[in-house]
Structures are given as structure tokens and as C-alpha cells.
N, C-alpha and C positions, 0 to 999 in steps of 0.2 A: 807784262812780261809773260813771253811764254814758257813752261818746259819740256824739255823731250826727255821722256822715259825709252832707252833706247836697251832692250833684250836682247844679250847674245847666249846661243847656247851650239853646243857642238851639232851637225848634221847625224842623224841616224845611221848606223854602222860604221862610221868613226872611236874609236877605242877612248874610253873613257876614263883613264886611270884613277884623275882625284874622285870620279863618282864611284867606284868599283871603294878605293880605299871606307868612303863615307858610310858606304852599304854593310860593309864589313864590320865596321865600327859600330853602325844599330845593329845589327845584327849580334855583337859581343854585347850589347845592351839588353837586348831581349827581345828586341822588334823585329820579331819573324816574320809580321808583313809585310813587312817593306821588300820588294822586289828585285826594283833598279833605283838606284840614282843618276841623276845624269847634272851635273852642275853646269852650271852657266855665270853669265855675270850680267848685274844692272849700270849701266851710265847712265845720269843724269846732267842733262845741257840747257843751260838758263840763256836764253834768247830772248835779247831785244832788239826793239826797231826793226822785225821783220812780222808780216801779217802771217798765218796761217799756211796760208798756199807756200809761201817763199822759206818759214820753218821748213816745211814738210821735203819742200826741196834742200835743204843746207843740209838736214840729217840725215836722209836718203845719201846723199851725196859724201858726207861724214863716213857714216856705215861703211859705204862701198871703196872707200880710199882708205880707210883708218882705223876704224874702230872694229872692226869685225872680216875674218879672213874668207874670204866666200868660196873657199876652195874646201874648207871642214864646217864652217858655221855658216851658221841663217841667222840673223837680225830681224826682229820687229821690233816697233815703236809706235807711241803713242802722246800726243800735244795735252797739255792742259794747261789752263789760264793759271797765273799764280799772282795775284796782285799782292801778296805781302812779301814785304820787303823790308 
């Protein structure tokens, strides 16, 4: 079995509100270094019965129709073997 780790996060100069809120919020904590935030989200996709290449294709392809808007966000992703089950 494989999984795809698949990272969405907003494009650069996109308005970031929940990250602006977050920042706010350490910063009422006391974490003056914190700068920016910028949140994002993780999907994870449990695939079988496809090899490596033909993952890499489904989630690619995933990404681009569904899970991530490419008009504000960028996607990457990453395969790993997961034989426990």
C-alpha cells in the first residue's frame, strides 16, 4: 500500500486570514518571534493496486481537479510505502 502525503498551502501574496488570526494569538502569548504564519492543510491518500508511477499520477491529478485550488494554492506531495495495516 501506498500513501500520498499531499500539502496544500495558500500561494504567496494571497491574504491569509486564519494565519494572520494564529499569529496574533502567539503573539498574545508572548512569542514575539514568530513573524508570519501562513496555515495550510495535510491530506493523506491510502492507495492500492497502483505502482509508484501511476500513484504519482492519480494524485497529481487529484491535486489538480480537487483537492487544492491552483488559482490561490500550490500542492506538493510525497509517496511512502505503508505495509501496516
Amino acid at each position: 500500500m501506498l500513501v500520498a502525503k499531499v500539502f496544500v498551502k495558500l500561494k504567496d501574496g494571497i491574504l491569509d486570514p486564519q494565519g494572520q488570526t494564529v499569529q496574533h494569538a502567539l503573539e498574545n502569548l508572548g512569542y514575539d518571534a514568530v513573524q508570519q504564519v501562513r496555515m495550510g492543510k495535510l491530506i493523506e491518500l491510502k492507495l492500492e493496486g497502483v505502482d509508484r508511477e501511476q500513484a504519482r499520477q492519480l494524485v497529481d491529478e487529484a491535486c489538480r481537479k480537487l483537492l487544492a485550488n491552483p488559482v490561490i494554492e500550490n500542492y506538493t506531495f510525497e509517496l511512502e510505502e505503508n505495509g501496516a495495516q
